[in-house]
Structures are given as C-alpha cells and as structure tokens.
Backbone as CSV, one residue per row, in Angstrom:
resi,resn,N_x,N_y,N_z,CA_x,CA_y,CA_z,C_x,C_y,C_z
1,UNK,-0.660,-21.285,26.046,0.404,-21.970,25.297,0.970,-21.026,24.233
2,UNK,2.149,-20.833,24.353,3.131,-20.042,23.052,2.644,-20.452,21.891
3,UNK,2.615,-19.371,20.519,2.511,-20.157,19.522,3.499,-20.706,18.858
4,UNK,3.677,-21.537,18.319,4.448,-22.364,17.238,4.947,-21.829,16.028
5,UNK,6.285,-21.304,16.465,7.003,-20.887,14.789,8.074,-21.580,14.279
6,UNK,8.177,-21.636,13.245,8.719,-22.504,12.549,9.517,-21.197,11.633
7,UNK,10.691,-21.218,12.326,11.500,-19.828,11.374,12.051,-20.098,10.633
8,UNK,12.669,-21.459,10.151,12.917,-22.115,9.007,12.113,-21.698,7.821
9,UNK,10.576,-21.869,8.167,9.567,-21.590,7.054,9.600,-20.106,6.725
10,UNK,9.359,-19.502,7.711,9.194,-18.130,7.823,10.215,-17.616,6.856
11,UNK,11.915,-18.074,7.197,13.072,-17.385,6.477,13.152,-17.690,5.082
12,UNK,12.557,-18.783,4.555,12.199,-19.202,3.270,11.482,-19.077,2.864
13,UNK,10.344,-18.698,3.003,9.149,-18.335,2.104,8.929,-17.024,1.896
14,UNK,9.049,-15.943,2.892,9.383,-14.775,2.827,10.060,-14.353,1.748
15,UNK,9.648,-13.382,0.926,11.306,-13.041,-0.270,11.571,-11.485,0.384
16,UNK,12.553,-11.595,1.023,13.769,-10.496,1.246,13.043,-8.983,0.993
17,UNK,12.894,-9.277,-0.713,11.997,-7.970,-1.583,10.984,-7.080,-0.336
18,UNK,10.031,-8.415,-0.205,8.959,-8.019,0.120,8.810,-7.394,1.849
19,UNK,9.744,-7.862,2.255,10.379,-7.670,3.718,10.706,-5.672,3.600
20,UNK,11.481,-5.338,2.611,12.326,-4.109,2.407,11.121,-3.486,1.870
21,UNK,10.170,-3.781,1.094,9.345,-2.988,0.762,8.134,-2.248,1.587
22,UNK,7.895,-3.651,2.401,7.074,-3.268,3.745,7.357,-2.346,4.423
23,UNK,8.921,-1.947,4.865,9.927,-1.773,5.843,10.093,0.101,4.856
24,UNK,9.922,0.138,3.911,9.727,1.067,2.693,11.832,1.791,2.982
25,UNK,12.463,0.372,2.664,13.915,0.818,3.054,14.520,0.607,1.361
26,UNK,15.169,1.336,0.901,15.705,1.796,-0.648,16.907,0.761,-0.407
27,UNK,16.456,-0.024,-1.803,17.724,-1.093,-2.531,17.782,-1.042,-4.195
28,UNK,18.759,-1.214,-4.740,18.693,-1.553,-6.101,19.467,-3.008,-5.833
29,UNK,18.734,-3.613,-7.228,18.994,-4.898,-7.939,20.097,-4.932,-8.696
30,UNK,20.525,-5.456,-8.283,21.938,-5.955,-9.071,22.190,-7.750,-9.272
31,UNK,21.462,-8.377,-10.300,21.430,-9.832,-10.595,21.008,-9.942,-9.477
32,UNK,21.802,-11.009,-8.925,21.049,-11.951,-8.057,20.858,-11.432,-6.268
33,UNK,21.389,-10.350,-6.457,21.353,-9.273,-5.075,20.493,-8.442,-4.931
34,UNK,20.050,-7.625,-3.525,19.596,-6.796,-3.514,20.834,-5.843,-2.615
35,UNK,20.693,-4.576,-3.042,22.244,-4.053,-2.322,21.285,-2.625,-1.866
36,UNK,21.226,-2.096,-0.566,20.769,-1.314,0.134,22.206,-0.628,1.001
37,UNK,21.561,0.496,1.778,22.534,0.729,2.980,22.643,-0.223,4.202
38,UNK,24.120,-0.847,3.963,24.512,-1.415,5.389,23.891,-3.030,5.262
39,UNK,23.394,-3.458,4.149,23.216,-5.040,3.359,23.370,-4.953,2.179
40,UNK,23.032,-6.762,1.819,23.444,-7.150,0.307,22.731,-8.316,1.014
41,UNK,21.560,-8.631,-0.050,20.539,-9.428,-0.111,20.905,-10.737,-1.004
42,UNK,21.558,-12.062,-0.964,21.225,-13.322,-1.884,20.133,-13.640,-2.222
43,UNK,19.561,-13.301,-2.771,18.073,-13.552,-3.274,17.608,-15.130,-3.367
44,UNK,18.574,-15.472,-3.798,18.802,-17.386,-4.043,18.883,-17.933,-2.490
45,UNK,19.712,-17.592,-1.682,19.455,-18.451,-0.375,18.776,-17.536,0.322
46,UNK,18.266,-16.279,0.250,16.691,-15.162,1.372,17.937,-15.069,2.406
47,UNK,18.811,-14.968,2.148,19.892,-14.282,3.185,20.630,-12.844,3.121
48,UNK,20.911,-12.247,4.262,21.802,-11.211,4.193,23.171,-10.548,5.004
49,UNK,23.786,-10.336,4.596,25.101,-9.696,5.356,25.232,-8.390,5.262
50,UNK,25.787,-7.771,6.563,26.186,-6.600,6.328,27.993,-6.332,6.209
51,UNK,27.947,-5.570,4.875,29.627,-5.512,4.414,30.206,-4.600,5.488
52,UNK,29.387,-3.549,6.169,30.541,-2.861,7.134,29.855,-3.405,8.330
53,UNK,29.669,-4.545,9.395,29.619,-4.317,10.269,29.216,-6.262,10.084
54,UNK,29.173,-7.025,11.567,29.229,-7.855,11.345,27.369,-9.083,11.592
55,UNK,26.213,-7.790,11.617,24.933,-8.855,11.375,24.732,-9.427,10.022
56,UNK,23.889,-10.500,10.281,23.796,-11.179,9.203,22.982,-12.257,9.227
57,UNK,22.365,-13.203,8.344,21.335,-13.775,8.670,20.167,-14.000,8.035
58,UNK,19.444,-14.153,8.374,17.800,-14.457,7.762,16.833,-13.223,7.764
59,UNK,15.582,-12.878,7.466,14.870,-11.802,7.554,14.450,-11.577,8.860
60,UNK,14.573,-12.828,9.977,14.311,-12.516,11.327,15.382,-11.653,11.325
61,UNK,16.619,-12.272,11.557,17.242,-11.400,11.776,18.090,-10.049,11.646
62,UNK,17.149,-9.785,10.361,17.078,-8.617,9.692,16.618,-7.681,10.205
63,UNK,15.192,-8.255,10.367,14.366,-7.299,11.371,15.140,-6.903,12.702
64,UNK,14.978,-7.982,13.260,15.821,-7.777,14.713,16.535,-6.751,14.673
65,UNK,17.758,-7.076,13.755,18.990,-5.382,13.287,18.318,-4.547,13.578
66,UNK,16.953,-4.352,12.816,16.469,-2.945,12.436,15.629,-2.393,13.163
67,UNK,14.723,-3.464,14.056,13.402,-3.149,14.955,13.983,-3.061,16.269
68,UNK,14.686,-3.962,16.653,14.709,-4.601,17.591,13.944,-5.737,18.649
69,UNK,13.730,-5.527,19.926,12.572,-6.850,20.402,13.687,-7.860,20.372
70,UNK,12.901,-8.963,20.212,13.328,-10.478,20.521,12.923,-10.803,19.049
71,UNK,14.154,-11.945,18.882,13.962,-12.686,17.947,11.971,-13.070,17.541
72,UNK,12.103,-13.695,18.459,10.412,-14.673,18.240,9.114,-13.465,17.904
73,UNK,9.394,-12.347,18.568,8.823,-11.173,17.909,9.010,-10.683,16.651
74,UNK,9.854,-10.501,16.361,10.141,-10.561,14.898,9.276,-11.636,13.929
75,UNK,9.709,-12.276,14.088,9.387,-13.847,13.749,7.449,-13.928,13.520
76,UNK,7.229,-13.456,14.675,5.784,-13.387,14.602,5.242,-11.831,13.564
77,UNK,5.700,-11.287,13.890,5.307,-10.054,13.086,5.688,-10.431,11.678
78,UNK,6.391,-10.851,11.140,6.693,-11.732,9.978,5.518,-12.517,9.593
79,UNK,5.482,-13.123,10.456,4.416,-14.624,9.954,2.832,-13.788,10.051
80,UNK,2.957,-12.753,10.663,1.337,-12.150,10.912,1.102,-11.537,9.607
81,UNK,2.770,-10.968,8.860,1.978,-9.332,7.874,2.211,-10.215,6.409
82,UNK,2.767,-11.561,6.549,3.460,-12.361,5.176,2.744,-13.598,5.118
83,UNK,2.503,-14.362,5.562,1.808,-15.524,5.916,0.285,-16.302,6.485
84,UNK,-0.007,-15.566,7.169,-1.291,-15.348,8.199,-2.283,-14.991,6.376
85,UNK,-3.243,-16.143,6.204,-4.400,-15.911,5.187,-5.828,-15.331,6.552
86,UNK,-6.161,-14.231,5.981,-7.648,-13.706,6.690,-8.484,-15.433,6.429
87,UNK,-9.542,-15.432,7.487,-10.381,-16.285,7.099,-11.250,-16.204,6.361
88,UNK,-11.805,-16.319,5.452,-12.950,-16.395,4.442,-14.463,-15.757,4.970
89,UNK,-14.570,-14.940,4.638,-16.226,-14.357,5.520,-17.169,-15.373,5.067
90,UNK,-17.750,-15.591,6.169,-19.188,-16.206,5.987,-20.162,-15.951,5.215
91,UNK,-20.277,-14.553,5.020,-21.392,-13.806,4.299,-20.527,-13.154,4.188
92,UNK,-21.916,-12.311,2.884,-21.398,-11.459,1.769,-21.430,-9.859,2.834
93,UNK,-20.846,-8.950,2.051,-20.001,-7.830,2.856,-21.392,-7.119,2.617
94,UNK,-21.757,-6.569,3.414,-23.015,-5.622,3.512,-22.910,-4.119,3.150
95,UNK,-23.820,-3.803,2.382,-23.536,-2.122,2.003,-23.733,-1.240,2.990
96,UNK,-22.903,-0.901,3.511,-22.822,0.420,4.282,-23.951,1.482,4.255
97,UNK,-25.034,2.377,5.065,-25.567,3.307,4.771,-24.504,4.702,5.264
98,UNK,-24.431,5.003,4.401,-23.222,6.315,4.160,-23.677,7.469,4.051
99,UNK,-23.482,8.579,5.084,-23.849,9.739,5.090,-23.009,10.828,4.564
100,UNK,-23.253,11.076,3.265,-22.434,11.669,2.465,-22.246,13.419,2.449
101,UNK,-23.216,14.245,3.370,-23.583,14.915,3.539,-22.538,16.232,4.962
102,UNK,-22.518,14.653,5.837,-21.675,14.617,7.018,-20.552,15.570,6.690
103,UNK,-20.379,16.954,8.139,-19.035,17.593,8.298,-17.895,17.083,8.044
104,UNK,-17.798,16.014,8.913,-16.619,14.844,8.411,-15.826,14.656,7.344
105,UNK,-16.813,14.642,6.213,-16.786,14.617,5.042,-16.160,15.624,4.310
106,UNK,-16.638,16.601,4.495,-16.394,18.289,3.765,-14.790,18.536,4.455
107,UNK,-14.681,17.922,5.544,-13.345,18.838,6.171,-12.264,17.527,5.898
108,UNK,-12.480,16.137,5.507,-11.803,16.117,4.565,-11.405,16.534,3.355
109,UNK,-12.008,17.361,2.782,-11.633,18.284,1.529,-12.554,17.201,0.361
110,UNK,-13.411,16.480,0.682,-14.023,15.850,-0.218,-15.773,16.268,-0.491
111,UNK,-15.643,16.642,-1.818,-16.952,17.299,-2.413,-18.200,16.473,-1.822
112,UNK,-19.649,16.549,-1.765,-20.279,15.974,-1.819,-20.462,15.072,-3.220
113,UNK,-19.844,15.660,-4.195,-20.347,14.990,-5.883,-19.031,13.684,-5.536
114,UNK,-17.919,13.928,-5.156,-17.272,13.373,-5.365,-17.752,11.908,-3.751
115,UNK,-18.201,11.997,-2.754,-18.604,11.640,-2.405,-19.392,10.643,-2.718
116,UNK,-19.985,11.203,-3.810,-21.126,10.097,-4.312,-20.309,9.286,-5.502
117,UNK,-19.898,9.746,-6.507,-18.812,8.944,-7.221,-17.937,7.523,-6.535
118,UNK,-17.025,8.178,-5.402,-16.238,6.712,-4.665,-17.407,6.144,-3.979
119,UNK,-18.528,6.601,-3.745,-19.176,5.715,-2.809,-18.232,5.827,-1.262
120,UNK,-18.030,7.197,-0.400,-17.616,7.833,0.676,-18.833,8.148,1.399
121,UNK,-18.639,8.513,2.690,-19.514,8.876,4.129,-19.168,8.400,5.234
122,UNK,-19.879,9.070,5.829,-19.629,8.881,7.412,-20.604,7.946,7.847
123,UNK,-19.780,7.046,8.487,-20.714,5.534,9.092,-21.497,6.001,10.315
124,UNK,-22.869,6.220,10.757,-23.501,6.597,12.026,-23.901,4.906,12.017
125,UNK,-24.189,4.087,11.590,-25.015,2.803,12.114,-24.002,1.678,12.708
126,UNK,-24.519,0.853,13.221,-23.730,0.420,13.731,-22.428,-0.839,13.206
127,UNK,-21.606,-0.797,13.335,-20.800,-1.442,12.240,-19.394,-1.155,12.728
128,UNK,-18.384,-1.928,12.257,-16.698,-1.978,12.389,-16.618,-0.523,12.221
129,UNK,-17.089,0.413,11.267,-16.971,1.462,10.555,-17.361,2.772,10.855
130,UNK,-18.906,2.123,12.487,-18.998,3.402,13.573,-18.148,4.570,13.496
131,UNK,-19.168,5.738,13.138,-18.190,6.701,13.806,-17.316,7.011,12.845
132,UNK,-16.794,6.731,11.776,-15.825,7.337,10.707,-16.379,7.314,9.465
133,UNK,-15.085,7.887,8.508,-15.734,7.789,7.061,-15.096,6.800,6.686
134,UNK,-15.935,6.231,5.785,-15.948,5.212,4.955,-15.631,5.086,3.877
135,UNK,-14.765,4.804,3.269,-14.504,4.246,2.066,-14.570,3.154,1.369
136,UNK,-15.882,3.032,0.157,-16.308,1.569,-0.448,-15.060,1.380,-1.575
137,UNK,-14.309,-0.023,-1.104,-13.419,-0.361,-2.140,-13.640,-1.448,-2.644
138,UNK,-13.845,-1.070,-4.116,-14.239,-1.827,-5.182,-12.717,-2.450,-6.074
139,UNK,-13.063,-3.885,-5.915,-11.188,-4.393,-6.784,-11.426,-4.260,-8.213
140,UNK,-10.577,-4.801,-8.786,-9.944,-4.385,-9.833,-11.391,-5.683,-10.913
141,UNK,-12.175,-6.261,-10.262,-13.113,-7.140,-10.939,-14.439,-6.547,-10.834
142,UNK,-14.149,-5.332,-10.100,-15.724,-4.581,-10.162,-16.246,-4.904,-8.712
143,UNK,-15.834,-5.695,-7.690,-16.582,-6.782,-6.925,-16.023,-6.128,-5.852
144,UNK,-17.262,-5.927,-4.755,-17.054,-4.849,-4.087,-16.274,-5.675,-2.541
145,UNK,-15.096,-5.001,-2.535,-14.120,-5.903,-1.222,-14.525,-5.465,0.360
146,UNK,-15.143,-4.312,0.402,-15.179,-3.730,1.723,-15.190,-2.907,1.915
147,UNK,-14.391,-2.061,3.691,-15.061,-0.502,3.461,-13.176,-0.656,3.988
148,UNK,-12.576,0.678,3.920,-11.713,1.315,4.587,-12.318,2.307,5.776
149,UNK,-11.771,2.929,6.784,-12.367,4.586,7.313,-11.399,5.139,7.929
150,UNK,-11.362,6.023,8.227,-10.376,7.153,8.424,-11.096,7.929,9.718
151,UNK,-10.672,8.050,10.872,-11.228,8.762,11.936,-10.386,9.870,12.529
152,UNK,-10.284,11.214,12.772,-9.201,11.699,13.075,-7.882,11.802,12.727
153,UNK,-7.731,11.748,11.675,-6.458,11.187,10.428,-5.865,9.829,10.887
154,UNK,-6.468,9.231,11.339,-6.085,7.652,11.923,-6.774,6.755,10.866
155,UNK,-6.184,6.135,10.011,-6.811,4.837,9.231,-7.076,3.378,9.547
156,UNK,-8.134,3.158,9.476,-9.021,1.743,9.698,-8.967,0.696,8.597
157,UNK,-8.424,-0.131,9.043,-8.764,-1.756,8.047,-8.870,-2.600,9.094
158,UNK,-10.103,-2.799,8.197,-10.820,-4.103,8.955,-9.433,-5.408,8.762
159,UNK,-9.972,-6.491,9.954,-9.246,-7.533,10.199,-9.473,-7.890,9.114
160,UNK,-8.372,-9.058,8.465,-8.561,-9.533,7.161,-8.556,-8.934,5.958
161,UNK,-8.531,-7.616,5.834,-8.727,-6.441,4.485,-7.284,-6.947,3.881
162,UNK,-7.329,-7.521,2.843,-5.395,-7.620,2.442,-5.720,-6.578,0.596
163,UNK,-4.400,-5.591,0.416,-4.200,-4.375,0.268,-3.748,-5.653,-1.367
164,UNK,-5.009,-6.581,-2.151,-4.774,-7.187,-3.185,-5.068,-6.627,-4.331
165,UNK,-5.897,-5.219,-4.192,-5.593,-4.625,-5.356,-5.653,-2.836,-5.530
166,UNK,-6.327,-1.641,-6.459,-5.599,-0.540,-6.264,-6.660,0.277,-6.014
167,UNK,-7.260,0.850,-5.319,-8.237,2.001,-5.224,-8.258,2.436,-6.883
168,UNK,-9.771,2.321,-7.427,-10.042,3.044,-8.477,-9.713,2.350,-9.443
169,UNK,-8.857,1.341,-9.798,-8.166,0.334,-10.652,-9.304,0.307,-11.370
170,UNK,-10.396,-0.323,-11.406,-11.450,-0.724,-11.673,-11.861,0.319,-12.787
171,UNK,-12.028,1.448,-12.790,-11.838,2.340,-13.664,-10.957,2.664,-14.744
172,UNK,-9.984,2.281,-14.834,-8.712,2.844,-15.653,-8.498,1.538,-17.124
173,UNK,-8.798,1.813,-17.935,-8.332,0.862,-19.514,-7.173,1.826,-20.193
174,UNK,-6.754,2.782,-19.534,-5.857,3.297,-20.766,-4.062,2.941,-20.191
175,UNK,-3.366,3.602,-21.478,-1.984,2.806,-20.563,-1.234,3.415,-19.474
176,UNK,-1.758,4.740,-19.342,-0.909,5.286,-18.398,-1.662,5.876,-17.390
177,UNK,-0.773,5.986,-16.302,-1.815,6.186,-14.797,-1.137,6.894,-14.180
178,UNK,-1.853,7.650,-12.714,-0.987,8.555,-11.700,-1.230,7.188,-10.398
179,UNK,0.063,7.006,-9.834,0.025,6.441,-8.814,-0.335,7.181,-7.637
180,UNK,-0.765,6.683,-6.751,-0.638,7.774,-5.869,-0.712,6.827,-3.827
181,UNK,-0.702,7.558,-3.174,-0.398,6.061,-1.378,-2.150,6.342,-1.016
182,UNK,-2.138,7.417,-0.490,-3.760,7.458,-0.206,-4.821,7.991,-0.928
183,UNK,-6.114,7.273,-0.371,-7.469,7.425,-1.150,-7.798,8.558,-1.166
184,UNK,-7.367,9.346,-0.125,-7.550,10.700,-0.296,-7.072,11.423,-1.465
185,UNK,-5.799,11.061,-2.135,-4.868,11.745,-3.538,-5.862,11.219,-4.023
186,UNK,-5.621,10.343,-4.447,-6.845,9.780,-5.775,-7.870,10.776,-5.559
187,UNK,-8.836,10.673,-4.543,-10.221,11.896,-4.964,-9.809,12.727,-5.291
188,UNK,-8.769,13.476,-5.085,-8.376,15.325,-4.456,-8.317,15.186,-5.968
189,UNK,-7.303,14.177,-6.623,-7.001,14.475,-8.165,-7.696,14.735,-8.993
190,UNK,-8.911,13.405,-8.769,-10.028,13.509,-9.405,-10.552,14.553,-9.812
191,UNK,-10.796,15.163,-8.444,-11.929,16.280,-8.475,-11.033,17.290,-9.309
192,UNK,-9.896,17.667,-9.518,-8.982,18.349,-10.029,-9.210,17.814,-12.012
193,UNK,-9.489,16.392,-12.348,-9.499,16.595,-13.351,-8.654,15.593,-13.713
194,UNK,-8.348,14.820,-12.911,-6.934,13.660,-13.220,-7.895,12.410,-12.787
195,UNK,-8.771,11.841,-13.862,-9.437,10.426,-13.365,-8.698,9.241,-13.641
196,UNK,-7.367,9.223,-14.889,-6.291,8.333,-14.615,-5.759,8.141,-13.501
197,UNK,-5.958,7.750,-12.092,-5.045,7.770,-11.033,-5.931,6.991,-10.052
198,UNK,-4.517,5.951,-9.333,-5.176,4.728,-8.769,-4.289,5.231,-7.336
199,UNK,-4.893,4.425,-6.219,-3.632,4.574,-4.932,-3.697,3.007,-4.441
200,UNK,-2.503,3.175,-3.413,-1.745,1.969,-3.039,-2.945,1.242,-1.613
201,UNK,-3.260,2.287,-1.274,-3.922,2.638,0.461,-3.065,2.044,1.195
202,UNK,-1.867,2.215,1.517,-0.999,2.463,2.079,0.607,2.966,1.796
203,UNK,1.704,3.084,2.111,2.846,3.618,1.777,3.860,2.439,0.914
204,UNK,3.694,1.307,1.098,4.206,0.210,0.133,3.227,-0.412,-0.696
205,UNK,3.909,-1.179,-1.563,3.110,-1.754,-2.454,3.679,-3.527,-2.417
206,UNK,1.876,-3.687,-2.727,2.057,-5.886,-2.570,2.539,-5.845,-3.616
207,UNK,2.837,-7.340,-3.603,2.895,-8.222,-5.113,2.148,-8.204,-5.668
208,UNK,1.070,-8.201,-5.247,-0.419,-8.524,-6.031,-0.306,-6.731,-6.808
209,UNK,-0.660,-6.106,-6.070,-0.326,-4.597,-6.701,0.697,-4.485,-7.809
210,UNK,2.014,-4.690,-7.583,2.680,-4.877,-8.830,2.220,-5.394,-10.447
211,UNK,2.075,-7.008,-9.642,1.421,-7.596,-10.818,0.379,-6.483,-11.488
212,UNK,-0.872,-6.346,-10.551,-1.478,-5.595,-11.580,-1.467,-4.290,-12.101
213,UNK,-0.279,-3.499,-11.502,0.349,-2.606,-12.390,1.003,-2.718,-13.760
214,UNK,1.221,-4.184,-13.818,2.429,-3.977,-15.413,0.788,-3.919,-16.678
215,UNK,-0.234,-3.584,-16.159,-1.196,-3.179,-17.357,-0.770,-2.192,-17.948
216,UNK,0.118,-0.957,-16.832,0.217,0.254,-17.700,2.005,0.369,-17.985
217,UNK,1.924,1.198,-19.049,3.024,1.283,-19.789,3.973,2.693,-19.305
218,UNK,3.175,3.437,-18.681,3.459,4.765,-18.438,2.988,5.209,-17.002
219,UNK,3.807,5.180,-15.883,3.272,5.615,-14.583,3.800,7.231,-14.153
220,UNK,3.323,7.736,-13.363,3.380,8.742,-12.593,3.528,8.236,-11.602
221,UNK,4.809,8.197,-10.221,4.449,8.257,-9.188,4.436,9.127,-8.001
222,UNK,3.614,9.219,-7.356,3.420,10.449,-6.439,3.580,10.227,-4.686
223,UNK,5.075,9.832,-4.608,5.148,8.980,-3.017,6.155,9.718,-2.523
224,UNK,5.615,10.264,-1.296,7.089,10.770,-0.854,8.170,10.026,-0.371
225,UNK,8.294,8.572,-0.355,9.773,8.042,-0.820,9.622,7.155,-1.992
226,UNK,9.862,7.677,-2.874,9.509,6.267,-4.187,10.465,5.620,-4.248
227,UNK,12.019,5.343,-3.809,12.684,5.030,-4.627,12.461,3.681,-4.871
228,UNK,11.846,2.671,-3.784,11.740,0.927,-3.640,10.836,0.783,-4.906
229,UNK,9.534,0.974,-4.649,8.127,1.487,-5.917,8.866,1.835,-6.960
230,UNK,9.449,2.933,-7.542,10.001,2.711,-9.186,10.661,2.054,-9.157
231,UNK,11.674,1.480,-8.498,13.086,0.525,-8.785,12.464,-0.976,-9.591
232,UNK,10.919,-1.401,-8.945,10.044,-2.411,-9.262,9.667,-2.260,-10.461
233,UNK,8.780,-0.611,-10.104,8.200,-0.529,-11.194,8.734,-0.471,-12.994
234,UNK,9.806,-0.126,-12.811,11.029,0.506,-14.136,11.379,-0.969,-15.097
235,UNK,10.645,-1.919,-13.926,11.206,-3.114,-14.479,9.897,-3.608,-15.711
236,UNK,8.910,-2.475,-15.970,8.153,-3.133,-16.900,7.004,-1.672,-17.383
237,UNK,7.792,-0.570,-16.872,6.935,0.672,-17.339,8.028,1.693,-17.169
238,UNK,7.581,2.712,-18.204,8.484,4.092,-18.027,7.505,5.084,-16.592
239,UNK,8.777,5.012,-15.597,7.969,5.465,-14.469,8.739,7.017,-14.168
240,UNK,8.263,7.598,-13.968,8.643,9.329,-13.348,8.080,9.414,-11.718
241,UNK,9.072,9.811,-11.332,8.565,9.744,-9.409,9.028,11.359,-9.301
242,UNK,8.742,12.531,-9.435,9.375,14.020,-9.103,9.264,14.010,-7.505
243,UNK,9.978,14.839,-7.429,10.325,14.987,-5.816,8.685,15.519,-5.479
244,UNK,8.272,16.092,-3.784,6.905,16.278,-4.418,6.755,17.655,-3.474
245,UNK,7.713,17.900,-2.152,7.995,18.607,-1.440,6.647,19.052,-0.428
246,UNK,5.455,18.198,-0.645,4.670,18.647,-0.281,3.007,17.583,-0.123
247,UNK,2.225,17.891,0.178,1.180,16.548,0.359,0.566,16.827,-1.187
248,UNK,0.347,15.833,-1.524,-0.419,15.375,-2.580,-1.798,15.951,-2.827
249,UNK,-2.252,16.431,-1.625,-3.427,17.058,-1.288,-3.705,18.329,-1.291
250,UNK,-2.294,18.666,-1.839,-2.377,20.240,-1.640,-1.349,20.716,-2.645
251,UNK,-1.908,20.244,-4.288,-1.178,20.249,-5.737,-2.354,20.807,-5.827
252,UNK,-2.124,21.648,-6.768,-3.338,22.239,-7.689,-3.590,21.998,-8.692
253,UNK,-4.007,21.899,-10.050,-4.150,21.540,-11.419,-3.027,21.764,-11.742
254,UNK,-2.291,23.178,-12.038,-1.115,23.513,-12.949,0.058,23.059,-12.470
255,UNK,-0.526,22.440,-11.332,1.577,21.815,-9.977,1.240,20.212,-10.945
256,UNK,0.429,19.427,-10.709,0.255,18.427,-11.319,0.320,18.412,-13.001
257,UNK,-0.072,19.238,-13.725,0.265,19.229,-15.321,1.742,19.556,-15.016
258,UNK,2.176,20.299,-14.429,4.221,20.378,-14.496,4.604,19.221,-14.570
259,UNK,4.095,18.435,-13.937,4.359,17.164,-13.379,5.013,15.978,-14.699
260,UNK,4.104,16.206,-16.219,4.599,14.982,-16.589,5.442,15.206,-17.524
C-alpha cells in the first residue's frame, strides 16, 4: 500500500527557510520575503514564484523545479528530512569500545592524544559502527547522543541521529567561536590550538543549531558556501565567513590567526 501524504500539511508546516538551507541555495531577507536566484519566497503564505520564468507554488513544487522526479517524491523526501520524528530508543546508547590506536585513525590526520580527548576510534566489535571510525557525540547538555563514523571518506549516521546540536558545543562558555561543517575541522583546529570551535556535522545548519548559536556574540565561519549560514547568523552575532580557497584541514596556525 502507497503511503499517505498529505501535501497540504507538508506545504505548511515546512518553512521555505529551512527547505533552501537544506538545499544550501543563497537568499537574502527582505521583510516578509525570501529573494534568491530565479524566486521570491512569501514567507506568510510558504509560497513561491519565479519572476523570470513561469514555476511557482509550494515547496513540493519547488523541489520538483529543482530536483526533479515526481511530485509525490518530492513530497516524501520532504516529509522524511522535515517531519518524520526518529523513534525513541529503548535503551540507553552503549559505549563504544574504540580503538584509538588504529591506522584508520592516524591517516585521518588525527593524533592519538587528540583521539582520546573527542572520544574517536575505530569500531572492530560488532555494532552499526563495524568497521569505521567513530565519533562519540556529546550535546550541548553533556549527555552523550551517539556515535557518528566515517569509512572511506563516506559518512555514517545512524537512523534517527537528528543533527540537534554542535560537535564540541559542550565545551565552549566564552562568546566567540570558530564555526566550522565537519568533525574533522574541529579536531584538526584543535590540535592546532583553536579549542573555541564547534562544527555543524554536516554542510547546513538546523534550527535547533541556530537557536543554540545566538549564545555567541562573535562567530568565525569556515564553510565553503556560507552565504545562507551568515545571512541567519548576522541576524544576532557579528559573523566573518573569508573565502577559504581550500579544505579546512589543510590551514595551518598562521592561515587561521589571518583569519580574524
């Protein structure tokens, strides 16, 4: 049996924002609009038109414009990455035995010291996490959410993992921070000497992330497309995004002090 969508709900509960941010497609705010290339967002009715050409419509059919597929595909991929709550685990998340020691490890460019700091290794037992490294992510309450892993530069999240708060957050009381997309920047920085600095673990940022960004007053961001991320962020911190021409992973101390 097909599943049951209700795109009415979908086109209304969805906010537009969060659609473009996913999508990591550049708009500025203008009142009650969002104005990008080739739309203009009503924020008030979650609708959009395009001024040179004639789509228009709801965020299905936003997507549609942009993805293509079928409507109801859309629709579902919508309701899966916006709507869809993980189910509640039964039990509590089990500590990983982490081999910190592991090649794996080193040829990610990550120290053994630093290893032991994030609580990183390579998963040999048996688990979702087989076979890769592991990353223990701890939220922003101290309270440990799960593992991430990384296999072959391919990244792992477990079913249900939702991206509610910031790698390393948990650490940081002062007002200003280095943003950064992967867990990998954050260590590399670290180990460099930059323990102000949180990441997204992935290339957009939630709501929930936002929210708990307006703690700091002063951001760094380090994304190779920022413009969606500061346009948000500007709205409640002095943010600097420099071009970056290069991986994050491969700044040295004195490329990063240029930086602020």
């Amino acid at each position: 049996m097909a599943e049951f969508l209700d795109f009415n709900e979908i086109s209304q509960r969805i906010p537009f924002a969060n659609v473009l941010d996913s999508l990591n497609i550049p708009y500025k705010v203008k009142g009650k609009e969002l104005r990008g290339e080739g739309f203009i967002v009503d924020t008030g009715k979650n609708l959009y038109f395009n001024p040179k050409g004639d789509d228009k419509g709801s965020i299905i059919n936003f997507l549609h414009a942009r993805k293509g597929g079928t409507l109801r595909d859309c629709a579902i991929e919508l309701k899966k990455q916006f709507l869809c709550e993980p189910r509640t685990p039964k039990r509590d998340i089990p500590a990983l035995e982490l081999d910190r020691r592991h090649a794996t490890v080193g040829k990610l460019g990550i120290s053994e010291e630093s290893a032991e700091y994030f609580d990183i290794g390579y998963c040999g037992q048996k688990s979702i996490m087989a076979g890769k490294v592991a990353f223990k992510i701890i939220d922003h309450n101290n309270n440990h959410q799960g593992y991430i892993g990384i296999n072959e530069d391919k990244w792992f999240y477990p079913k249900g993992f939702k991206r509610d708060t910031l790698y390393n957050l948990f650490r940081q009381k002062q007002e200003a921070v280095i943003l950064t997309v992967s867990v990998l920047d954050v260590v590399h920085l670290h180990t460099l000497g930059f323990s102000f600095v949180v990441g997204l673990m992935g290339q957009s940022a939630t709501g929930t992330q936002f929210e708990l960004l307006q703690r700091f007053k002063r951001i760094l961001l380090l994304h190779p497309e920022p413009e969606n991320i500061r346009n948000r962020l500007s709205e409640f911190a002095f943010v600097k995004a420099p071009p970056l021409g290069k991986q994050v992973r491969e700044f040295s101390k004195e490329d990063i002090s240029n930086l602020f």
